[in-house]
N, C-alpha and C positions, 0 to 999 in steps of 0.2 A: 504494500500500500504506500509506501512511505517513499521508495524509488519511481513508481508511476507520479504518484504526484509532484516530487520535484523535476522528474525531465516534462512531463505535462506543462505543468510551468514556465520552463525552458523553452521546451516547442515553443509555444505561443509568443513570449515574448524574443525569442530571436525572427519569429515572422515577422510580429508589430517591428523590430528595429531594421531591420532588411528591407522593410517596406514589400515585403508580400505576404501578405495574409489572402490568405485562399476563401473564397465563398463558404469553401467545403468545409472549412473549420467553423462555421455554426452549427453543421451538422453535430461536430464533435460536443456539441454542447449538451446535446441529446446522448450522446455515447460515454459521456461522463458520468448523466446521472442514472445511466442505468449499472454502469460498473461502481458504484459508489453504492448505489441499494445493491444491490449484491455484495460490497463486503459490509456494509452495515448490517444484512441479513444476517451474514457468517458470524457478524462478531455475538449476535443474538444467537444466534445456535450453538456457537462454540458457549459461551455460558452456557445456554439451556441443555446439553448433556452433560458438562460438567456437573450437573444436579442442584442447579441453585433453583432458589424458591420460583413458584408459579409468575410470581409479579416481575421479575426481571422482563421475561416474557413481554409484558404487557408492557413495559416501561418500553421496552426495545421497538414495539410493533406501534407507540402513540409516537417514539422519536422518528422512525419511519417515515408514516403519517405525516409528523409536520414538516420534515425535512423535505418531502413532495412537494407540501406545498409553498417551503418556501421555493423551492426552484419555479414553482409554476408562478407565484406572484413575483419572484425577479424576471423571468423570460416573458410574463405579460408587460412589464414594467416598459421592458427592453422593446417592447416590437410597436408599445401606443405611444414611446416619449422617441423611440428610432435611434436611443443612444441607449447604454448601459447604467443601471444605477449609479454606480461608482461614480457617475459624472454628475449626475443634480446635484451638485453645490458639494458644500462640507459637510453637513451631515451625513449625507450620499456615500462620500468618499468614505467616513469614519465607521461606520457602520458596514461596510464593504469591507473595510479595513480589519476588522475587530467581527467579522462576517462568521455564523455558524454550522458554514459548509463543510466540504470537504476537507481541506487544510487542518481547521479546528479541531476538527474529529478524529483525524489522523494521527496529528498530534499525541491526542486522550487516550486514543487506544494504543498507540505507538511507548508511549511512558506509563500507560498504565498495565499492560503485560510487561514492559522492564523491570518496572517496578515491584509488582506485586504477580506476575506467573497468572493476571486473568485479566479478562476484560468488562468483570462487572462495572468496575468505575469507571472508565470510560463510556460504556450506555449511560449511568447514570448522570455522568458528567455532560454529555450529547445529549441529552433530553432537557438536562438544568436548563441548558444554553440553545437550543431551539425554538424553543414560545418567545423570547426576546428578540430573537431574529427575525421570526417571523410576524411577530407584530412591530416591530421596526419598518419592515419590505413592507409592510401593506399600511401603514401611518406615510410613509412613504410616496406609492404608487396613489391613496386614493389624494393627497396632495400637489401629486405633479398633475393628473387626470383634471383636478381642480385650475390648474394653473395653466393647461390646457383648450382649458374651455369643453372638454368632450361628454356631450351628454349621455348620460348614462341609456 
């Protein structure tokens, strides 16, 4: 997880500096969140045979859930305003910055099996830090929509 995501990174930004960024890398944008819920599945299943309690489970399957939908409220964000959050202003950026996607999570799960040989704490940790993102992105989007003018 932890080497996809840094050459991921990589990629992208040696294309934005080269100045060729391909069409085809929005696709990638879709290809990320589907390889991202899959190891956020794993890291809920590798707890869940490890025999930890019922509610991990559930904890893992609501951080899922909003993880979805924050990707879906940043890529609707992206496709009504034609730019990427990260660009509406400073709060935009800072909140991109401090964002509880893929990176964040990697992170949690990445020092939380070093540290401790499991990944309960990082689900738990990813779920902490999910409803904050995503009610960020969507305080967010329903403000730029606002500033927009676009009727609902």
């Amino acid at each position: 997880m932890l080497m996809v995501t840094i050459l991921d990174g990589v990629d992208g930004k040696l294309a934005r500096l080269r100045g060729k960024p391909m069409r085809i890398g929005k696709l990638e944008l879709s290809l990320d969140f589907l390889y991202e819920q899959v190891w956020y599945a794993s890291l809920v299943f590798a707890s869940q045979i490890k025999g930890f309690a019922q509610w991990t489970l559930i904890i893992g399957l609501l951080w899922l859930a909003l993880d979805g939908y924050v990707r879906h409220i940043y890529n609707l964000g992206w496709v009504i305003a034609e730019t990427p959050l990260k660009n509406w202003g400073k709060a935009g950026w800072i909140i991109t910055f401090i964002d509880g996607r893929r990176n964040l999570y990697v992170w949690y799960a990445t020092t939380s099996y070093l540290i401790l040989k499991s990944f309960k704490p990082a689900i738990f940790l990813a779920f902490a830090h999910a409803p904050f993102t995503a009610i960020a992105y969507t305080i967010l989007t329903i403000r730029k929509i606002g500033e927009l003018k676009i009727k609902p």
